[in-house]
C-alpha positions, 0 to 999 in steps of 0.5 A, spaced: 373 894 556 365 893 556 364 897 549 364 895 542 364 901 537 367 905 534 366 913 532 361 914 525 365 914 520 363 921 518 367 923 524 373 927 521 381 927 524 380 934 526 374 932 531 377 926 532 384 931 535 380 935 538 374 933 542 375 935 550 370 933 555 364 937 556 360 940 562 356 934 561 361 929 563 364 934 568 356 933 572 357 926 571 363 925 574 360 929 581 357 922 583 364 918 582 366 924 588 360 921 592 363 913 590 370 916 592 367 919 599 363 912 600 368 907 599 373 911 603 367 912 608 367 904 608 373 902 608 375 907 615 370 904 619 373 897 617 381 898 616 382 891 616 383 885 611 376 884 611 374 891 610 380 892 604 378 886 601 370 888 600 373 895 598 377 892 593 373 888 590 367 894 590 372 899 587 374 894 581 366 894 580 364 900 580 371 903 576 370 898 570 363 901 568 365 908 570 371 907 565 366 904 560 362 911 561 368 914 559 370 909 552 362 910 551 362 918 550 370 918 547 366 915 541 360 918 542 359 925 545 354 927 548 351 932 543 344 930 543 339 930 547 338 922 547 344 921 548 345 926 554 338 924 557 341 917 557 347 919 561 343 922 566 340 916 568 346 912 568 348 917 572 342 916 577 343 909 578 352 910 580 348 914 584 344 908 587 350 904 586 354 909 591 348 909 597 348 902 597 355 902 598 355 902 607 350 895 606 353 891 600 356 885 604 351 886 610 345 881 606 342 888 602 347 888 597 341 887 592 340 894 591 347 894 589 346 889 584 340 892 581 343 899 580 349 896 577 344 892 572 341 898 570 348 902 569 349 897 564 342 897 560 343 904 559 350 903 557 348 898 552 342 903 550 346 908 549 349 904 543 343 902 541 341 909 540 347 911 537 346 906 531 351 901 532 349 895 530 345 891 535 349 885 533 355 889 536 351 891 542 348 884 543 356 881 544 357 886 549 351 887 553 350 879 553 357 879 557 355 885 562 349 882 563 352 876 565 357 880 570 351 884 573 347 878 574 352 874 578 352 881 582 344 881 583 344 873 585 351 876 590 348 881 593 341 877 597 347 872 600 353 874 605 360 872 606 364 868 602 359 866 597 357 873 596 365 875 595 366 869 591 360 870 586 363 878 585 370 876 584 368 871 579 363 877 575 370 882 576 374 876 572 369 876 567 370 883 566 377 883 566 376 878 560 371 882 556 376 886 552 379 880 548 372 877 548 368 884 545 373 885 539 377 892 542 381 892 537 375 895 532 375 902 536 378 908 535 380 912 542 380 919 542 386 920 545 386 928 547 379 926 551 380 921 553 386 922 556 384 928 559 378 924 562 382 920 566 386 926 569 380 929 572 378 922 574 384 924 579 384 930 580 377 928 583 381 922 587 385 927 590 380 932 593 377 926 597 384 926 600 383 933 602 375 931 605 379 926 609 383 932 612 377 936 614 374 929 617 379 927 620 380 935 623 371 934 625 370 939 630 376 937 634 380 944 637 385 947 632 391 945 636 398 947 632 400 939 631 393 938 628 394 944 623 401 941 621 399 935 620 394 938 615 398 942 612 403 935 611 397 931 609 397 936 603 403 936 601 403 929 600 395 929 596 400 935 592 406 929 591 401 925 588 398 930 585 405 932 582 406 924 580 401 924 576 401 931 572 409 932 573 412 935 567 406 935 563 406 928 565 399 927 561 401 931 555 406 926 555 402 920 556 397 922 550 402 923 546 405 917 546 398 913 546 397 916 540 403 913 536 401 907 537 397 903 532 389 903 533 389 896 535 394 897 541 393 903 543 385 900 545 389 894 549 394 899 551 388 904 554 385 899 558 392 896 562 394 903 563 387 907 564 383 901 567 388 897 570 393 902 571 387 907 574 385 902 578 391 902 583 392 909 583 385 909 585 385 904 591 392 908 592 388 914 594 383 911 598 387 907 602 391 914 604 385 917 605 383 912 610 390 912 613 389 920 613 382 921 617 386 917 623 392 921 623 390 928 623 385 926 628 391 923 632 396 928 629 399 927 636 399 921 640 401 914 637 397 910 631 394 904 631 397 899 626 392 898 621 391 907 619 399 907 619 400 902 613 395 904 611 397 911 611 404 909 608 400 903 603 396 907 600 402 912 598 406 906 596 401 903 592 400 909 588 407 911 587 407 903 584 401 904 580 404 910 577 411 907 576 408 902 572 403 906 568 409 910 566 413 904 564 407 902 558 407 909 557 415 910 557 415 915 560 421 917 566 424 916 570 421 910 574 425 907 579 426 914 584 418 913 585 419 905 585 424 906 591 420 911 595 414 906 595 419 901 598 421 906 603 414 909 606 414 901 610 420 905 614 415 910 616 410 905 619 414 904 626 415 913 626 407 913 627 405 907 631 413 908 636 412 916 636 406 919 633 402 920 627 405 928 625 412 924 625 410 919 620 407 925 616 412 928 615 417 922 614 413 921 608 413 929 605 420 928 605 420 921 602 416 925 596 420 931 596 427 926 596 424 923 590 421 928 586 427 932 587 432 928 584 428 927 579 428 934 578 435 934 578 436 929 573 431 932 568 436 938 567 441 933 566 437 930 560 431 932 555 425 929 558 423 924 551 414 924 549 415 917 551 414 910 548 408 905 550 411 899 551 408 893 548 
């Protein structure tokens, strides 16, 4: 994680139970909406291995200080006007960040690199206008600038050099949290897992968007009205994945329990790392949803058909894995219906997208349903995270 300080000392246990996510955050997370939508954007009108790999690498940017907005208001409210005067401008420059998207690898990824530097610089003032000690602020904004630089210098090339210097600046931030002393948080866990699932809920609208894109100005034939309708009973399994039995709720409980140091080790994998997958689940679904309900019909091409399924898949893996560290379940029902999504592959590209649709809504009810079923059987424990 990219931020190095813990919440005054002033702060009591009662604030630090009950501190939820205000308005302001609420307006910030709007531009991560616009985020969603560009790289969805992105990553439709380049669906192969070329455009996945830069969406990829542009997601793992972008989500890393996104989430590091979220450990920064976690420890520190926005309840000044400074403070919130400086989240603003973060916002502006995600905001630029998001229009610079389309043109990132085409040699005018500069403006790219130039916003994330600046994102950087206001989340490390925000620090320092906070009180922290600026030693703390140094470590950490020496680390982030660093990473920022190699994404400015990436953003004037092309090609692979330009792939290269960015992944190399994602390793580093990949690094960050056992170079910052993460250990010296304390997390908030109510805010800061209710955060995290607006986050989502967010995520799960651009799917909605991508029926509406994919439908456009096309007639409102009856097998492009069920093939949205389809489409939305996933977007609510995923939705179900995530939220399911008071999944979230479960979740904070369990991170909760956790001693200071391993719950902030325990937070980044889960909730960085973790969100990450499901991020990218859902964009690669998104993309695969604008082709399919557009062609609900006909036969799909190779490439929006797995990503239609991939996308689903990798989601549902994520999830599983993140329930693994958080110790919740069941895991292998969701783990098993991934791998049974490759299956509906050859329905859309042999038979038509609406038949692999609704394959996958019944791979999700088959799933969910049996879960449903067990958890009947057995009380459903609050869950233990997994060192």
């Amino acid at each position: 994680m990219t931020t190095d300080a813990t919440p005054s000392a002033a702060a009591s246990a009662d604030e630090e139970e009950t501190l939820r996510v205000s308005p302001l955050e609420l307006f910030f997370d709007l531009v991560f909406v616009f985020t969603i939508t560009q790289l969805t954007g992105s990553l439709a009108h380049h669906l192969d291995g070329g455009g996945l790999l830069r969406v990829v690498i542009m997601l793992a940017l972008i989500w890393w200080m996104y989430d590091a907005f979220i450990w920064l208001t976690n420890a520190m409210p926005p309840t000044t006007h400074a403070r919130r005067a400086l989240m603003l401008a973060g916002m502006t420059g995600f905001l630029i960040i998001s229009l610079a998207i389309p043109h990132a690898f085409d040699g005018r990824g500069v403006v790219f690199g130039l916003a994330y530097l600046f994102v950087i610089a206001v989340h490390c003032g925000t620090f320092a206008a906070s009180g922290v000690p600026l030693s703390s602020v140094a470590r950490m904004g020496g680390l982030n600038v660093l990473n920022a630089t190699l994404v400015v210098i990436g953003g004037y090339l092309q090609g692979g050099t330009q792939l290269g210097l960015w992944t190399v600046s994602l390793a580093l931030l990949l690094a960050t949290p056992r170079l910052v002393g993460l250990g010296e948080f304390t997390i908030r866990c109510g805010h800061f897992v209710e955060r995290h699932g607006l986050i989502m809920i967010i995520a799960f609208g651009e799917s909605v968007i991508a029926i509406g894109v994919g439908v456009g100005e096309a007639p409102l034939t009856a097998g492009r009205v069920s093939a949205a309708v389809l489409m939305l009973c996933v977007g609510l399994g995923l939705w179900w994945a995530y939220f399911g039995h008071g999944d979230d709720e479960r979740g904070e409980h369990a991170l909760a329990l956790l001693p200071a140091a391993q719950r902030n080790f325990a937070a980044v994998r889960i909730y960085n790392l973790g969100h990450y997958g499901l991020l990218l689940g859902v964009l690669l679904f998104a993309a695969g949803v604008k082709s399919a309900v557009a062609h609900a019909g006909g036969h799909l091409d190779g490439a929006p058909a797995w990503a239609l399924a991939g996308g689903i898949a990798l989601f549902l893996t994520a999830d599983a894995a993140d329930r693994h560290a958080l110790g919740l379940r069941p895991v292998l029902p969701r783990l098993c219906a991934a791998g049974l999504l490759a299956a509906t592959v050859p329905l859309g590209t042999g038979i038509s997208a609406l038949t692999q649709i609704g394959a996958a809504v019944l791979v999700l009810a088959l799933c969910f349903g049996y879960e449903e079923v067990t958890a009947r059987a057995a009380s459903v424990p609050a869950g233990t995270v997994h060192a």
